[in-house]
C-alpha positions, 0 to 999 in steps of 0.5 A, a space after each residue: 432112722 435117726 442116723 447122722 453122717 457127717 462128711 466133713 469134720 464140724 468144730 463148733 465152739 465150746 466143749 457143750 456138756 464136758 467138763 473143759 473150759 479151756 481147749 488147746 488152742 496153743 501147740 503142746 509146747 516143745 519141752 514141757 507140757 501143754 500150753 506155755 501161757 498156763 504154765 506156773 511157777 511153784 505155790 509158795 505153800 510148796 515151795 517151803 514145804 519142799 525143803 522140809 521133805 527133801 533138804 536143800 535141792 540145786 535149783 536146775 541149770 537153765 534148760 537149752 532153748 530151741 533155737 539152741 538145739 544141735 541135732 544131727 543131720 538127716 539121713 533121709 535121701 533126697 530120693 527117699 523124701 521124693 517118694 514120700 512126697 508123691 503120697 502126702 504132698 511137699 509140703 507135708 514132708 519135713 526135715 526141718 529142725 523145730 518139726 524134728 525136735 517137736 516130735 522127738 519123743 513123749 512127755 515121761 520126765 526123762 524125756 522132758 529131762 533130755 530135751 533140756 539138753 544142746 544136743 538131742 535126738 530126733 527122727 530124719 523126717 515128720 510126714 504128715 499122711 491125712 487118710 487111711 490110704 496114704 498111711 498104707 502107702 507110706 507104710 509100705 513105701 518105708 518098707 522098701 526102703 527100711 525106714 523106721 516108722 514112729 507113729 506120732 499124734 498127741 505126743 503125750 506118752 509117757 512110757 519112751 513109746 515115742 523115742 525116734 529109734 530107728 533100730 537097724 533101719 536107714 532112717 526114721 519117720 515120725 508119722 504125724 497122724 493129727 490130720 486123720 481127724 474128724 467125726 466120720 458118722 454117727 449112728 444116734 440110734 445104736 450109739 455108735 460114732 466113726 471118728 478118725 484116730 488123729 481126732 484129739 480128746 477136745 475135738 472129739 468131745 465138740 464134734 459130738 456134743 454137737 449132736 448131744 453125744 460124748 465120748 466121756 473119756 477124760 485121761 489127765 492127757 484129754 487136751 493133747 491126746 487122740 483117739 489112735 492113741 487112747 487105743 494104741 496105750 489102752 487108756 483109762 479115763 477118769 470117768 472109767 467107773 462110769 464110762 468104762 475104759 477107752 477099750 471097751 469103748 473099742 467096737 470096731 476098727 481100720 487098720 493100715 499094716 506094712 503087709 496090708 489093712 484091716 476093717 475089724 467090728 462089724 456088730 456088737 458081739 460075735 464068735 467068729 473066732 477071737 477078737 482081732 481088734 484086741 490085737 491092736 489094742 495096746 500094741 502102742 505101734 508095733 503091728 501097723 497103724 490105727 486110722 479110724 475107730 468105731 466107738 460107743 458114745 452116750 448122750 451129754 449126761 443130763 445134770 452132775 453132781 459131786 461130794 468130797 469125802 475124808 477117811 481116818 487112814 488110807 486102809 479105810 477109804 480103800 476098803 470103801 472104795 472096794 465096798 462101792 465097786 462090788 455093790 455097784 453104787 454107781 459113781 461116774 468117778 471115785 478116787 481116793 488119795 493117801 495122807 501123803 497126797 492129800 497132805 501136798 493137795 492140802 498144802 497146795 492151796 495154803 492149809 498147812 496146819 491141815 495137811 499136817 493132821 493126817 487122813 485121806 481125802 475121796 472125791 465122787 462124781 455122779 452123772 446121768 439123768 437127774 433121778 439116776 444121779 440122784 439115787 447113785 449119789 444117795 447110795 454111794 453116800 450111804 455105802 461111804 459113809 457107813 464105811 468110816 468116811 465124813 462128807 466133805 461137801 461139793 466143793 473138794 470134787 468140784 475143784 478137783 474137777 476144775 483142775 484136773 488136767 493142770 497136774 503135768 504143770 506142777 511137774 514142769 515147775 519142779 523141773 526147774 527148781 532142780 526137784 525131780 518129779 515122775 509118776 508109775 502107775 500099777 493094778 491088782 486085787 483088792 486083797 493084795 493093794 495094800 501090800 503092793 502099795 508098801 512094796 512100791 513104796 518101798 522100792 522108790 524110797 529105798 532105791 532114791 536112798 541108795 543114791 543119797 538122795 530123799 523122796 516124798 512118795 503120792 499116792 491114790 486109787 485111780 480107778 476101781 473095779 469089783 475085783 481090785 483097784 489101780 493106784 497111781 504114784 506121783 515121785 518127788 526127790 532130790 537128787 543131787 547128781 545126774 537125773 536120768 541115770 539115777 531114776 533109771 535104777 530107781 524104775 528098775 528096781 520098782 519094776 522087779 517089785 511091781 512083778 514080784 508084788 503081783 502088780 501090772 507093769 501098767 494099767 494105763 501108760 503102756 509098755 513102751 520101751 521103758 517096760 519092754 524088759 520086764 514084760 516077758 516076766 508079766 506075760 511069759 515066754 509063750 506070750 513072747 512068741 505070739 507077740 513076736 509072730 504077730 509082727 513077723 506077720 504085719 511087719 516083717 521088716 521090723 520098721 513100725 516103733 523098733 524097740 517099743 513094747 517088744 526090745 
């Protein structure tokens, strides 16, 4: 049998057949996202177009450096930190300020608001575990000792699931999972890979391309991201038309719990009563900690190819997107932007006069072996194309590719030219997507205006299934006065549209705390109950993430 282990983790360089030419040598940068060598100031193109959507805005107050920020101090015991020290090692124990600050919370815009301020929260402590052993015994080390436990890996939530609340408990633990990484074993034959849950999107992607495999799972947060937390959210991949989402990827788990652990997935299928994993999957942190993943990979795809398209109104390139869903032409990915975004994506790069003319823009992606990609290619061309779309040429998808984990610069940019920035996503049928697209719209646009302050409202079909479709908001506004405050009314009301319109609170971020309200309203008092005895169970001191998913 062709079956590798590997027991220790490889890196070998360059990221063989994913398309990432840049892996994240650099540290995620403390108040922005990723990389501060790659960060950009605003296009020329948007920076005139801005004034003309949303009239003068104050550029922003220069944000608090880190060597400037006032944290309050730790309230971890001298004993406290001693006991956790005999699990993971002095030196994997830290009270210092910057190790603090760096793992204060995700990267939502609120977040990346409150950390240009003097003063900040931060947990008591970042603990650094490497095995699924010392994470038990760090889990049930806090417990004795009512300590409040944050699992923390690529930091790229953005949904507060990361805030350093420590509820009702003495301190709080920032648990730093990033040195549970590697490729643990890989099964060639079946298709299956063991990876520890710390492992990031790159680093999974070199570990496998090494023996011709990938994971294919390509969230905009891949270069920070880890395995445990594409699992913990319920990630959707841009792949997802071809790859599937992160959790049918799921075949099987190890969990550590405050009451215990768990080794869940042991063949393909089974009806040995329901499906424990399912559990964790998207309990962002409430119920324990997820320390290795049993995958479904696939070998490095043999050849690609790409073709952008354009339609004459969101309406049409929507209908198309549904026609290719339900024949199950094949795209690895299919996205379509409305006139709004493809008029900024336009303007962007200088096409001014285009970005004005209206229309949608769709980009298509295709992979396989060379014979497969080709008849998928030809078929969906033929279903777009019949559909009311004009084929734009390779060029569109592939500079979307090239660029396509860039975007959360564009939004640091903004920031500081004083121009809010923050994105929401949804799902629902395909019959309602319109409608729900209005009523969000609406409620952003509206709720922005009760402050005095004008929007500019994005929007595109993130990905696709037979029976509908998520759509993924980007929300610019100039809002004159306090951010945070104003935004918190804006999601609020787009949270009442998004239940009352028959859409998700989330396809892909999570629940965090920003959603927590509203979730009994999507899943219902008896759904309530189950969560909540759930926990009781695993984590009946309440110490794992107080405050995330269940308020």
């Amino acid at each position: 049998m062709s079956v590798t282990s590997v027991s220790e983790t490889s890196d070998p360089s360059g990221l063989i057949g994913a398309p990432v030419t840049v892996p994240p040598e650099a540290p995620m940068r403390w108040n922005g996202w990723g990389d501060a060598a790659l960060a950009k100031d605003l296009p020329l193109a948007v920076r005139a177009l801005l004034p003309m959507k949303l009239g003068r805005v104050p550029k922003a107050a220069p944000a608090a450096q880190l060597e400037e920020i006032v944290l309050a101090p730790s309230l971890l015991s001298d004993e406290d930190a001693a006991a956790i020290a005999e699990v993971v090692g002095e030196e994997h124990v830290s009270v210092e300020a910057e190790a603090r600050v760096r793992h204060s919370g995700g990267k939502s815009t609120p977040d990346l608001l409150r950390r240009r301020e003097r003063e900040q929260q931060a947990p008591d402590v970042v603990v650094s575990p490497a095995s699924h052993e010392e994470v038990l015994a760090v889990l049930r080390l806090a417990a004795a000792r009512d300590l409040a436990v944050i699992p923390f890996a690529g930091g790229t939530s953005v949904v507060g699931a990361l805030d350093p609340e420590r509820g009702s408990h003495r301190a709080v633990i920032a648990l730093n999972l990033r040195r549970l990484s590697g490729l643990v074993h890989l099964d060639e034959v079946s298709g299956e890979a063991r990876m520890l849950a710390g492992t990031t999107g790159p680093e999974a992607e070199r570990l496998l391309a090494a023996h011709g495999f990938e994971l294919g799972h390509f969230p905009q947060s891949f270069l920070y991201a880890t395995l445990g937390g594409f699992a913990a959210a319920r990630s959707s991949g841009q792949n997802s038309s071809g790859n599937g989402r992160f959790d049918t990827m799921v075949l099987g788990m190890r969990v550590a719990t405050p009451t215990g652990e768990l080794t869940l997935g042991v063949a393909p299928g089974t009806s040995v009563g329901p499906d424990l994993a399912r559990v964790f999957l998207g309990s962002e942190g409430i119920f324990g900690v997820i320390t290795e993943l049993t995958l479904r990979v696939h070998r490095v795809p043999e050849t690609k190819a790409f073709e952008g398209w354009t339609f004459p109104d969101f309406a049409m390139g929507a209908a198309a997107l549904r026609q290719v869903a339900q024949l199950g032409t094949g795209p690895t990915v299919i996205r379509l932007s409305d006139e709004a975004e493809t008029g900024v994506s336009l303007a962007q790069h200088g096409r001014i006069g285009k970005a004005m003319s209206g229309g949608c823009s769709a980009v298509t992606v295709f992979e396989g072996a060379a014979a497969d990609v080709a008849s998928r290619h030809a078929r969906t061309a033929e279903v777009l194309r019949a559909a009311g779309g004009i084929s734009t040429g390779a060029d569109p998808a592939e500079a979307w590719i090239k660029g396509r984990f860039g975007a959360p610069y564009l939004r640091d940019s903004l920031l500081d030219h004083g121009v809010f920035c923050e994105t929401l996503e949804t799902a629902t049928t395909w019959a309602n997507l319109e409608a729900l697209k209005r009523a969000v719209s609406e409620a952003i646009s509206s709720g922005f205006a009760a402050h005095g302050a004008k929007s500019l409202v994005l929007c595109h079909v993130s990905h696709i299934y037979p029976t509908g479709a998520a759509l993924y908001f980007t929300i610019v506004a100039g809002i004159k006065g306090d951010q945070l405050s104003v935004w918190e009314a804006v999601k609020s009301g787009v949270n009442d549209a998004l239940v009352a319109s028959g859409g998700t609170l989330s396809h892909h971020h999570g629940v965090g705390r920003d959603h927590a309200p509203w979730l009994e309203r999507e899943i219902g008092t008896t759904g309530m109950r189950m969560l909540r005895a759930i926990k009781a169970e695993l984590d009946p001191t309440g110490i794992m993430n107080p405050g995330a998913l269940l308020d």
